[in-house]
N, C-alpha and C positions, 0 to 999 in steps of 0.2 A: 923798125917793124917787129923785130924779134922782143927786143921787151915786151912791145904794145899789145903782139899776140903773146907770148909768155903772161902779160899781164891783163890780154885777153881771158886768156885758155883762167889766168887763176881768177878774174874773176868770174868765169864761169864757174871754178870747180868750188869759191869762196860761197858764191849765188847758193850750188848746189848742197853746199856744208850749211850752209845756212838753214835751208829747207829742210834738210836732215833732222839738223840739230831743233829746229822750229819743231820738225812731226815728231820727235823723239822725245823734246821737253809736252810735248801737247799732249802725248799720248801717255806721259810720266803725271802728268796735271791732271789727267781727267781720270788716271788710276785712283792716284793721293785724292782728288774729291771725292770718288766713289767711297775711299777706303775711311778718311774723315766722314764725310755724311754717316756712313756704316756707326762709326764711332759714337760720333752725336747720339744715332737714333738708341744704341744700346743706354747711354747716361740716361736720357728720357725714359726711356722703360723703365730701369733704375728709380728715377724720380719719382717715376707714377706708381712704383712697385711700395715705397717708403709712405708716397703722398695716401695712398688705398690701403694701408696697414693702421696709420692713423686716422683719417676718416671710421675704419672697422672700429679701433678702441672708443672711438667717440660715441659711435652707435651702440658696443656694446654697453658702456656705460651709464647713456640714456636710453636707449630702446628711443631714438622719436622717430617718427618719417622724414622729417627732414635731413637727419644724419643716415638713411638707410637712401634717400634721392640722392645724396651728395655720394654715399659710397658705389650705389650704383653707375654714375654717371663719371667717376672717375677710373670705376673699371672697362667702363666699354668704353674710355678715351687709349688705357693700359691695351687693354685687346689689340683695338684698331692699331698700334703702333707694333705689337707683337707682329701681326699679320703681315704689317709693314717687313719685319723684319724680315718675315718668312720667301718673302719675295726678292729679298735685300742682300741676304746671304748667301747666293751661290757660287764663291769662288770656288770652291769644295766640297767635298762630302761629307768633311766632319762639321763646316757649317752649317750642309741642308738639315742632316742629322741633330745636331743641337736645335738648332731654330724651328724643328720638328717636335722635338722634346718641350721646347717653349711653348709652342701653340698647345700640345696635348695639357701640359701643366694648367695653361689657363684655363683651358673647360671644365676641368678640376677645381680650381680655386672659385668658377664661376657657378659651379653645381654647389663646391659646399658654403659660400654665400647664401645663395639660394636655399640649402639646409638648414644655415643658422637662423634664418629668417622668419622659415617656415617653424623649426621650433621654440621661436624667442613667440609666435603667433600662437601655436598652441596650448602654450602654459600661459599666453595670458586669458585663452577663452576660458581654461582648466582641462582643456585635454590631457595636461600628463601631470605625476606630481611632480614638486618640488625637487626630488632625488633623483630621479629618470631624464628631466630636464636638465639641472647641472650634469647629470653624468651625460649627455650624447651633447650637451653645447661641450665640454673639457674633449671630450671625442673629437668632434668639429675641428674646434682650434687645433687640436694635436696634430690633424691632419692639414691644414689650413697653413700651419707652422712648417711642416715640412714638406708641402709643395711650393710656398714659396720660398722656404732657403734653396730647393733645385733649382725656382727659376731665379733667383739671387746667384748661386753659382752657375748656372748657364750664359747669363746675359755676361757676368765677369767672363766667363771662356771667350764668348761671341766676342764683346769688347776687345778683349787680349790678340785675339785674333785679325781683328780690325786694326789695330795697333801695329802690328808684328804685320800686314798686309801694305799701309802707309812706309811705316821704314824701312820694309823691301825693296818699293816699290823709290821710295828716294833712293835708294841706293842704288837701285839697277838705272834709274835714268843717269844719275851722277856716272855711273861704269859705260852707260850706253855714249852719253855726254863726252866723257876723256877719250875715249877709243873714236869717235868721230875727231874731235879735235885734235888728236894726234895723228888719225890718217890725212886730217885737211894740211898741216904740220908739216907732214913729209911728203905730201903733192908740191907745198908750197915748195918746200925747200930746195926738193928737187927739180921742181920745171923754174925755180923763181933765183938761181945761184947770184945772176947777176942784176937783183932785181934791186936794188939799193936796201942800205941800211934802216931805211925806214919801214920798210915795209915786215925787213926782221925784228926790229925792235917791236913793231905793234904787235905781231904774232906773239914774241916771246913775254908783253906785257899780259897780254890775253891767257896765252899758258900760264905765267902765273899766277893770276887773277883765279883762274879756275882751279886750277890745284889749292889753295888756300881755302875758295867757299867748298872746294871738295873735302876739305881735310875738316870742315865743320865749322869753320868761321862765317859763319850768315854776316858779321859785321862788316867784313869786307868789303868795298868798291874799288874798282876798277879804274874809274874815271877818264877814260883816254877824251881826248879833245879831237875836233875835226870833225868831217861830213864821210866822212870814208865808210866804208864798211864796215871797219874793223869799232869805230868808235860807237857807229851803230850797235853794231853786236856789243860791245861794250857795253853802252848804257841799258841796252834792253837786258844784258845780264844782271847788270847793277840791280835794274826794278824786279827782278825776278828772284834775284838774294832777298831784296829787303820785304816782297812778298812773304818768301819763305820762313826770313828773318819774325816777322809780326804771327805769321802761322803758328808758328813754334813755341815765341811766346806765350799765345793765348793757348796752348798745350800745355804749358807750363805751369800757367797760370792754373788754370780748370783741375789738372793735378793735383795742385797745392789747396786749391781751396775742397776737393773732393777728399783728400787726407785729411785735412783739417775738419770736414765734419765726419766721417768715419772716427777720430781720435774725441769730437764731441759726442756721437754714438754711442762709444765705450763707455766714455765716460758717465754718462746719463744713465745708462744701462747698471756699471758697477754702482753708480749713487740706489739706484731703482734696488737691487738687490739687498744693497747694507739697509733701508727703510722697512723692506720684506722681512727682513731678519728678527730685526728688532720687533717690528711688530708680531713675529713671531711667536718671541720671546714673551712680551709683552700678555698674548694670550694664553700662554702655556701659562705663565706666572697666576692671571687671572681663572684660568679652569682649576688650576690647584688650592687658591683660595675657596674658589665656589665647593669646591667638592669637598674640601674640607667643613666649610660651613654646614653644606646638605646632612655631613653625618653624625654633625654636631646637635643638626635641630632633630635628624632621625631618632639617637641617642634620648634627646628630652623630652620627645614624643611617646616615646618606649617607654619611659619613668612616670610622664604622665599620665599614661594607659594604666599603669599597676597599680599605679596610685588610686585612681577613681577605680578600678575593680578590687581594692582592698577595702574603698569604701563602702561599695555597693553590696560589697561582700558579710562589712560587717554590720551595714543595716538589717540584711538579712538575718543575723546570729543574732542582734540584739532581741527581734521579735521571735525567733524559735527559743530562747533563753526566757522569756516572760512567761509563756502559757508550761514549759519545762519547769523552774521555778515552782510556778502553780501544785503541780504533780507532785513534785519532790517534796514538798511543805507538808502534802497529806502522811505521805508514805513513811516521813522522818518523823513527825508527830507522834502517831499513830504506833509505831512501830517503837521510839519510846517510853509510849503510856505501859505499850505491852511489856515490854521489856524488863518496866517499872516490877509489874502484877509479878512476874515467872519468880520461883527461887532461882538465885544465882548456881551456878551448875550442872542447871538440869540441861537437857537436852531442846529444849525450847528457848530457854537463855541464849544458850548458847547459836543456837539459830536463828532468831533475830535480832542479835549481836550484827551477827552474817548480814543481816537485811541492811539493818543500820551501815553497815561498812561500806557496803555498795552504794546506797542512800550516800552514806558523807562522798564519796568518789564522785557519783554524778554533781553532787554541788560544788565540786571543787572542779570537775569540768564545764559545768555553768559560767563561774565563775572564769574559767578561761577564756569562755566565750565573751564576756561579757566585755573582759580585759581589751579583745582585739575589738570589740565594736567602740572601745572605750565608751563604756555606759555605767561602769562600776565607780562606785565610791569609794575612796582610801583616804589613809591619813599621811598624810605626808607633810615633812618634817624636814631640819638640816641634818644630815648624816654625814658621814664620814662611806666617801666609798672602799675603801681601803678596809674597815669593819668589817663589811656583808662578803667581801670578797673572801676575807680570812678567816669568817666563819662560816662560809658555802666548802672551802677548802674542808675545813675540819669535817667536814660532812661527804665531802665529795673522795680525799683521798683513802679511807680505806674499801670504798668499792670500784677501787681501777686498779686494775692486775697488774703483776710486777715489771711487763715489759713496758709499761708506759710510765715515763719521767716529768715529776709534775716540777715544773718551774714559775716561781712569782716573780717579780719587780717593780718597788713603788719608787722608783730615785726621788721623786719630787715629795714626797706626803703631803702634796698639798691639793688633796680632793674633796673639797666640800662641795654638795650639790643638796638640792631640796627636791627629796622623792620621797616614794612611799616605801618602808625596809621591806615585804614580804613581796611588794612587786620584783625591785631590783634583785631581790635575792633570786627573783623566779628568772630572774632573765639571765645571771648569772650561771646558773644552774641548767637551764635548758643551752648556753651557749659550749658547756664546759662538757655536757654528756652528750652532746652531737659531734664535739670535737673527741672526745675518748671512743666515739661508735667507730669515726671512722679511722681509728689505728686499733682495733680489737683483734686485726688478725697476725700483721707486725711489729705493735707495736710503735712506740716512740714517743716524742718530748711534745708534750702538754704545755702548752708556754702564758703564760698568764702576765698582763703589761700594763701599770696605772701611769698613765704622765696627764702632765697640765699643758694645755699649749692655747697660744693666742694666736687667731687667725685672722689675717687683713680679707680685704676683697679680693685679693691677687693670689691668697695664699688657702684658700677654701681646699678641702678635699675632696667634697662633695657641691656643684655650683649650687643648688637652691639652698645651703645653707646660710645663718647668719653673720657678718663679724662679730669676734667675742673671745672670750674667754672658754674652753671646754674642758674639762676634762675628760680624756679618753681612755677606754677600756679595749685592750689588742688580747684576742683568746685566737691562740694560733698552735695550728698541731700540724704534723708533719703527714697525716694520712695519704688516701687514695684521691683526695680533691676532688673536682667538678667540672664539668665538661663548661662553655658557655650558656646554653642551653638549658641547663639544670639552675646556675645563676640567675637565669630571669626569671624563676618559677620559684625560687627557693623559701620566698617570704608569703607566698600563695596561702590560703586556706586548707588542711589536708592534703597538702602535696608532699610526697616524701617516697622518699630514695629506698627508703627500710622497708623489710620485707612484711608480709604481711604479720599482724599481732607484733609488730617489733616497737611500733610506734602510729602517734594517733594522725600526725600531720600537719597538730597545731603549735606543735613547740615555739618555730622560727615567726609563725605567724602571729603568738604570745606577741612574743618580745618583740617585733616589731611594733606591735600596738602598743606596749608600756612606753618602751622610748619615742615615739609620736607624740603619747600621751604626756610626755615630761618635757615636751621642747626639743628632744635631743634630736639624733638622724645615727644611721646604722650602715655600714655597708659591708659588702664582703667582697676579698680578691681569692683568686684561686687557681691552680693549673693539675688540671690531670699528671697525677702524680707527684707532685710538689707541697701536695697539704692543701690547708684554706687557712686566711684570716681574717675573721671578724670583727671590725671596728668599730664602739660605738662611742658617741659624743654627747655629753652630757653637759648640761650649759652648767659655768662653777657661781659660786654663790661667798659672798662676805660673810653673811651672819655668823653670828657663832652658832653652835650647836645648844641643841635645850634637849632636855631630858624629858622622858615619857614623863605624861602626870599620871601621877597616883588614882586608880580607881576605887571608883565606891563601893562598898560593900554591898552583898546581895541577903535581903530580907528575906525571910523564908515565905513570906505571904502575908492574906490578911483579911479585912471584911467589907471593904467598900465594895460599892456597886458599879459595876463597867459595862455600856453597850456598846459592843463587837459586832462593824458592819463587814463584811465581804460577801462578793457577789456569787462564788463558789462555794458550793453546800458544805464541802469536807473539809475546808478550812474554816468554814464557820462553827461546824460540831469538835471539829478538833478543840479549837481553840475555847471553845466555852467547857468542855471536859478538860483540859489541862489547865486553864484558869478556876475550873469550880473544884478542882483537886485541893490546889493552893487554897482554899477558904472562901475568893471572892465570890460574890452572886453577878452571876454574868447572863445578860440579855442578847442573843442576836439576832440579825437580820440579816438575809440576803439580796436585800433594795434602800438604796439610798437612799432614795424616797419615802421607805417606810420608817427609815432612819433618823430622816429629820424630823417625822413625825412626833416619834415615840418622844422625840429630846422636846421638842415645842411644847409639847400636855405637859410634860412635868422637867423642865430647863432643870431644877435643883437634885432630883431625886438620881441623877449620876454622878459617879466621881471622878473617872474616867471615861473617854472617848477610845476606841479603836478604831480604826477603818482603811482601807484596802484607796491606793489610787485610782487601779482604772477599773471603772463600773460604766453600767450602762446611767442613761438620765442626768446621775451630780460624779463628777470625779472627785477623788478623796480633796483635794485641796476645795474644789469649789463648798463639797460639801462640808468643812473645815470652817469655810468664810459663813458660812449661813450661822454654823450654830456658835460663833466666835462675835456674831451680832447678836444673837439670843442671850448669849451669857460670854462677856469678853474674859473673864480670869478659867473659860474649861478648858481642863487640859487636854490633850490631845495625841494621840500618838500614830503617824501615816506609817504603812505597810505598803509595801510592790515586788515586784518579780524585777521592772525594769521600766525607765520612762526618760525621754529626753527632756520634759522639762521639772525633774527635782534634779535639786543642787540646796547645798549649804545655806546658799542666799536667800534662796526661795526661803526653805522653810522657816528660816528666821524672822523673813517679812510675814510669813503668813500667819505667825503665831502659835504654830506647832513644836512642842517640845520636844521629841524623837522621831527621827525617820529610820525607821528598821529593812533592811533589803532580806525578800524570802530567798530561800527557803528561811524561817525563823525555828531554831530547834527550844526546847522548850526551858532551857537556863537563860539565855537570851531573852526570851521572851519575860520570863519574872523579874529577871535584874530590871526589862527595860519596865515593867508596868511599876514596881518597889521603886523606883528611884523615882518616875513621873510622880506618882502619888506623895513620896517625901518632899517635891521640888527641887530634887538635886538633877533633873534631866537637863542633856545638851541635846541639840539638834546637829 
């Protein structure tokens, strides 16, 4: 009976351990579920936090409504699970507080959705511009971005928390677990001394068993055999390990694959950056191209502008130079018929000497003009530039003061070009005394430079030049130099640096028009304070050089008969008094039309033709053709101030034997009528 109640009494007190341990493991199970569910629901938020970032990039990228339905319906899936949470986590204060912080974040993330939306909607009606729109969407996202890294570190807390609430929560059962078993232990032992060895050995299988899955071996079993209690409680602990055991697993598991895509996160992320990068780069490289181009075309925009206003400029010169012309023809005639009459010495001689002087100044400004509209005729020929250069020198060095050092250099002598020698010389000339202007006050080296150089496409100095052979001309002084400014203006009409009466304005503008005129190109570098140097390019030439021809002798007059058309009164009186001086009997007119008359009545009874090109009714060439069909051997001799269509060519087709440019002074004018009437004339 003492056993039976001993073994009463224990299984009462086993019954009663059992229930213990039963409400101890129940109440540790249904912790560990709450604190797993806990878990779970943070992952999910997690997921939906990930799944709503990219749905967002999708919409941003398309702007459609279907990607704006898809983002909205995954965040108010995100919400509802938030709110979930909110109800979810109250073991604590620092849970209600965080899961508080979560809900507020979302009405945030769900406002500035609702911003972006509203202004991805605006800028497409045109509510706002382009600039205002990207800058409050970049605003958006900034904020967008750092609400949800809060709730990205939130839900990680909440999670951690839930984590650290499970393996407490094992832990205190497993503590709860041994401290029952060890008091059922020593009930047993002590009401049970004589209770047979079996009933110690199952205890102390059972304490083992338990100490081992307490010590963390979930693989464990226990295995006891029999209907007993003890094998009971055995196997039910066995199923309770290997529960645990598959729990932990799938913990393990979820862990492993949740690093695993955190480390593909990174990953994607640093690839995402290095493509940023590059493309970065890529447009930096591309903006420094383009902007280099833009000041490339700006630059030959600028050249083209000067260009067409140097044209425009000198079509204007060419027609103020024709009716000028005109004037000066009177006033230099005129002035040396009188000149003629005066004794030399007297006081009248010598005064319209005067007149005359000024008279030849304007024609040689005319002719400046005329230069840069290029409208002037010259003879031009092979030369040697190395010549004009060292005899401008001889001309040029005793009027430049001692502090200025004239230096030449031909290395090459090989400078042939086909120009005209009093142009070049003028360009020579005017480049040399603008370089001596500006060192007048300190002086210094006048540097004067001939070379040859052959330039590819790659190797131009200048880009609208040609490939070719050049010969170049460097006139470089050490002066006060030129601002940029002054550079763009320098080759301008009357533009000029020098003070008043110092200078006219046209010097640069000359010579820019002579070397236009010859093929060549010109340019000039410079820096305030470092001097200038001007370069010019002159195309080179094989031929050999040929020598002036000899001119004809001038007859002193004679007695044929010549009718003199022009349509201005005071060159037509001029010219019929300094022609009837000479001997001839000269007829004028101031109508071309009365012109061809007078020649039609009597075709033979002239021996000469004079006449002016531009008139009203016949111009000198048409009127040329008419009486060249009346009588083809009369000779003929055309007069002008200036016209773009006489040329060499012309007049050779048209049958005329001298083309004279006014002003005509009156030795010009006999050589050219003596030589027509001899037939020794050239056009």
């Amino acid at each position: 009976m003492q056993i039976r109640k001993r073994l009463q009494i224990n299984a009462f007190v086993s019954l009663l351990s059992v229930v213990i341990i039963a409400l101890i493991l129940f109440i540790g199970a249904y912790r560990m579920n709450n604190a797993f569910h806990d878990l779970i629901l943070a992952d999910r938020i997690m997921t939906g936090l990930f799944q709503q970032n990219a749905l967002l990039g999708d919409y941003l990228r398309t702007d459609s409504d279907k990607a704006r339905t898809q983002l909205i319906a995954e965040h108010q899936k995100t919400t509802a699970l938030i709110k979930t949470a909110a109800g979810t986590f109250t073991e604590n204060v620092s849970e209600q507080r965080i899961a508080g912080k979560m809900v507020s974040d979302d009405e945030s993330i769900k406002k500035i959705f609702s911003d972006i939306v509203g202004n991805r909607e605006r800028s497409v009606s045109g509510g706002t511009s382009k600039q205002v729109f990207e800058a409050a969407e970049n605003r958006l996202l900034t904020q967008l971005n750092i609400r949800s890294y809060n709730m990205v570190l939130n839900i990680q807390a909440l999670r951690t928390s839930a984590e650290q609430r499970f393996v407490g929560e094992l832990r205190r059962t497993w503590v709860r677990l041994g401290i029952v078993i060890m008091i059922l232990v020593a009930m047993i032992v002590i009401n049970s001394l004589t209770t047979g060895r079996f009933i110690i050995n199952r205890i102390k299988s059972l304490r083992q068993g338990s100490m081992i899955v307490g010590e963390g071996n979930l693989d464990h079993r226990i295995q006891l055999s029999g209907d007993d209690e003890f094998a009971e409680f055995a196997r039910s602990f066995d199923l309770m390990t290997e529960k645990l055991n598959k729990t932990h697993f799938g913990l393990q598991q979820e862990i492993s694959e949740r690093r695993l895509a955190e480390e593909a996160l990174r990953k994607n992320q640093n690839e995402l950056e290095i493509r940023v990068d590059e493309r970065t780069r890529e447009l930096r490289q591309a903006y420094e191209q383009l902007k280099k181009e833009t000041e490339e075309r700006q630059h030959a925009e600028g050249q083209l502008r000067r260009m067409q206003k140097l044209e425009a400029l000198g079509t204007l010169a060419g027609g103020i130079a024709h009716d000028f012309n005109n004037i000066l023809a009177g006033i230099i005639g005129f002035a040396e018929m009188v000149l003629e009459d005066t004794p030399p010495g007297s006081p009248e001689h010598r005064r319209i000497g005067l007149v005359l002087k000024g008279a030849y100044r304007g024609r040689d400004l005319v002719r400046q003009i005329l230069t840069f509209s290029r409208r002037a005729e010259h003879d031009r020929k092979p030369l040697l530039l190395s010549s004009i250069v060292e005899e401008t020198m001889k001309l040029l060095r005793p009027t430049l003061p001692s502090t200025i050092q004239l230096v030449y250099r031909n290395p090459d002598a090989d400078d042939r070009i086909f120009a005209d020698t009093a142009q070049i010389h003028q360009v020579v000339m005017n480049l040399c005394t603008n370089a001596a202007h500006a060192m007048r006050d300190k002086g210094g080296i006048l540097d004067i430079e001939i070379t040859h150089c052959a330039f590819t496409k790659d190797s131009l100095p200048i880009p609208e030049m040609a490939p070719g052979e050049y010969v170049t001309l460097k006139v470089s002084d050490s002066g006060t130099g030129m601002e940029l400014d002054v550079q763009e203006q320098i080759f301008d009409p009357f533009f000029t640096t020098k003070k008043e009466g110092e200078g006219t304005g046209l010097g640069l503008s000359v010579t820019y028009g002579i070397i236009k005129d010859h093929g060549g190109y010109i340019s000039v570098e410079s820096k305030p304070g470092k001097g200038s140097t001007f370069s010019v390019y002159l195309p080179r030439i094989e031929d050999a050089l040929q020598g002036d021809e000899e001119k004809e002798g001038l007859s002193a007059g004679g007695r044929e008969r010549i009718l003199f058309i022009d349509d201005e009164d005071m060159l037509a009186e001029l010219n019929k008094q300094r022609l009837t001086k000479l001997g001839y009997e000269v007829v004028t007119t101031t109508s071309s039309l009365e012109g061809l008359r007078l020649f039609r009545e009597a075709p033979d009874n002239f021996d000469l033709i004079i006449t002016d090109q531009t008139m009203p009714n016949l111009t000198g060439l048409d009127l040329a053709a008419e009486i060249l069909k009346l009588r083809p051997d009369a000779p003929i001799i055309l007069c002008t101030g200036h016209s773009d269509k006489i040329s060499p060519e012309v007049i050779q087709k048209s049958g005329i034997k001298i083309f004279l440019m006014k002003p005509i002074d009156g030795r010009e004018m006999a050589e050219a009528v003596r030589n027509t009437l001899n037939g020794n004339a050239r056009a």
